[in-house]
N, C-alpha and C positions, 0 to 999 in steps of 0.2 A: 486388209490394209490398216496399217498403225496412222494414228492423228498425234498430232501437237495440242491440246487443250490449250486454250488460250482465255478458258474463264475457268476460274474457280469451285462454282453453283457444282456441288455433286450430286444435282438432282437431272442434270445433263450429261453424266456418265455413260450412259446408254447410245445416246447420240453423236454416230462419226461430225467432228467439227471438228477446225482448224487446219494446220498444213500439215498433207500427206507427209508420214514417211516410210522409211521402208520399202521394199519393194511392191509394185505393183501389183505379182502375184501372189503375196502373203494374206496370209486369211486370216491372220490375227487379229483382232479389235483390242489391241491394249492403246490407253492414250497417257498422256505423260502432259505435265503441264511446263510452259518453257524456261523456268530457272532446270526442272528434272531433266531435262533436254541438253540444257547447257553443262548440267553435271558431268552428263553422259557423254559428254561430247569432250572433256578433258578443263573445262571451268574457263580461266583466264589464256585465253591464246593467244597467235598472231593474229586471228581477227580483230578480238577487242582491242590488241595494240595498235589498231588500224581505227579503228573506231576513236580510240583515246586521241590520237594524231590529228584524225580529222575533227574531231572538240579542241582541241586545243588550236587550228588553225582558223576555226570560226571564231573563238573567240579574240584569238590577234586581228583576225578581219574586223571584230568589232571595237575593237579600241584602237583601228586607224582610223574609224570612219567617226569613231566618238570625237578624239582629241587631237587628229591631223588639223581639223580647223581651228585649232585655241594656236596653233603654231602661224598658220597665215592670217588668223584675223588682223593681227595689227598691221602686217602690209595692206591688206583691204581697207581697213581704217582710216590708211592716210592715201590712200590710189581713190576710194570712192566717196570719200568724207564721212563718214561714218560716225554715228554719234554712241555713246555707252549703250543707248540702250537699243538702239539698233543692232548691236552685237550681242545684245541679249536675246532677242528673238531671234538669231540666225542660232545660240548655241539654244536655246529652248527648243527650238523647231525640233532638231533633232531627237529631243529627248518625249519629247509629246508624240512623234514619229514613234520612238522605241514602245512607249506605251499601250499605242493602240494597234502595234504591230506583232508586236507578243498577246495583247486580247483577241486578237484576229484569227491568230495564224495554231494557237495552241485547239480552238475548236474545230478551224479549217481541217488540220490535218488527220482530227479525231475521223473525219470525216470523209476526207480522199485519200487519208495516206499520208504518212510523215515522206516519202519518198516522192511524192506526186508535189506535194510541199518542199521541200526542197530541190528537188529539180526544176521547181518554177523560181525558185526564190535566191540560187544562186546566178542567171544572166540577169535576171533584175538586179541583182548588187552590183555587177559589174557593170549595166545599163544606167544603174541613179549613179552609180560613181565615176563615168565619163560624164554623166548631165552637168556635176559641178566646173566644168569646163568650158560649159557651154553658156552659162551666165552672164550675165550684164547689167542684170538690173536687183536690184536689194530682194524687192516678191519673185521674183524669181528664183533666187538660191533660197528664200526662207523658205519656199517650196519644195525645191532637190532636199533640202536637208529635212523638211519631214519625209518626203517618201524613202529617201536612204535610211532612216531610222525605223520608218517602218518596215523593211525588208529584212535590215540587221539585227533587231528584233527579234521579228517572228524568224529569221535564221536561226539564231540563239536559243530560241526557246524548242524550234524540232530538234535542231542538231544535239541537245542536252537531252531529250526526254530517249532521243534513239539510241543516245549511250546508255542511257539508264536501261533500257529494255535488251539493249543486244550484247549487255553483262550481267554475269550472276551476281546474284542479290549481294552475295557479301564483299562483292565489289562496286557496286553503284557509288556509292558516295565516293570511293577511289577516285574515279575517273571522272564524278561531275566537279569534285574539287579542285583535282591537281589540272582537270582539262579548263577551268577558270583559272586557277592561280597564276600556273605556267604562260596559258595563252596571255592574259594581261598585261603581265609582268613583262613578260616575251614580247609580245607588239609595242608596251612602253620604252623597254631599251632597243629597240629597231628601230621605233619612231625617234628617239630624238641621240642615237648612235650615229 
């Protein structure tokens, strides 16, 4: 049975690891490390364009969730009296959210899984992001607004690093770039089109 290496160390050559491939009853011990895998597999395909899609749609997720509030704050402002700096902690929240959501989530997933990570971490964005609805009182949303940054976050930071691993090397920056630029850009003229 043939492996996927998925370290480097050629002092583990010897050692079946990583994901089977090949057939079952193959007797081969060759391994192959996973950019040589993606070579082999025909480099840039309909996968990664699927991959590129779903980065660029995390990142429009994350610039509704950044800058949809700088558009309602000022209704809030004058609905619950609101003072300057009180809408400074409602847009800080989120971003102190973002922080410790991307330091959380990038060793989390080292951990269980970039998958296990975001399949938790996408009903939780759509759970903090009904909670802003559910508000009524000022600690209250400064609340939803760190957990929603926490989530969008550490979303951002799996959903980039899984682009980065599940395209070849000499596409990485491709697709972590244009899936920030576009998605951004993208969520800003939807946001306020």
């Amino acid at each position: 049975m043939s492996y996927v290496r998925t370290d480097n160390s050629d002092d583990l050559t010897g050692i079946p690891m990583g994901i089977p491939v090949g057939t079952p009853h193959s007797h081969a011990q060759s391994h192959a490390t996973i950019g040589e895998a993606l070579r082999f597999a025909g480099g840039f395909g309909r996968f990664q364009w699927r991959v590129l899609g779903a980065t660029i749609f995390v990142w429009q997720c994350n610039c509704f969730c950044a800058l949809l509030p700088v558009l309602l704050l000022p209704r809030l402002e004058t609905e619950w009296a609101l003072s300057d700096a009180d809408l400074a902690l409602v847009n800080s929240a989120y971003f102190v959210g973002q922080f410790w959501g991307q330091l959380l989530v990038g060793p989390a997933s080292d951990r269980f899984g970039r998958r296990a990570c975001v399949c938790l971490l996408v009903p939780a964005s759509y759970l903090s992001g009904l909670a802003h609805f559910a508000c009524g009182q000022l600690k209250q949303l400064v609340a939803v607004r760190a957990v929603s940054g926490a989530v969008s976050g550490g979303m951002v930071i799996a959903v980039s690093v899984v682009a980065m691993e599940l395209c070849p090397a000499d596409r990485r920056a491709f697709v972590t770039s244009v899936g920030f630029a576009v998605g951004w850009v993208g969520g800003l003229l939807l946001l306020v089109g």
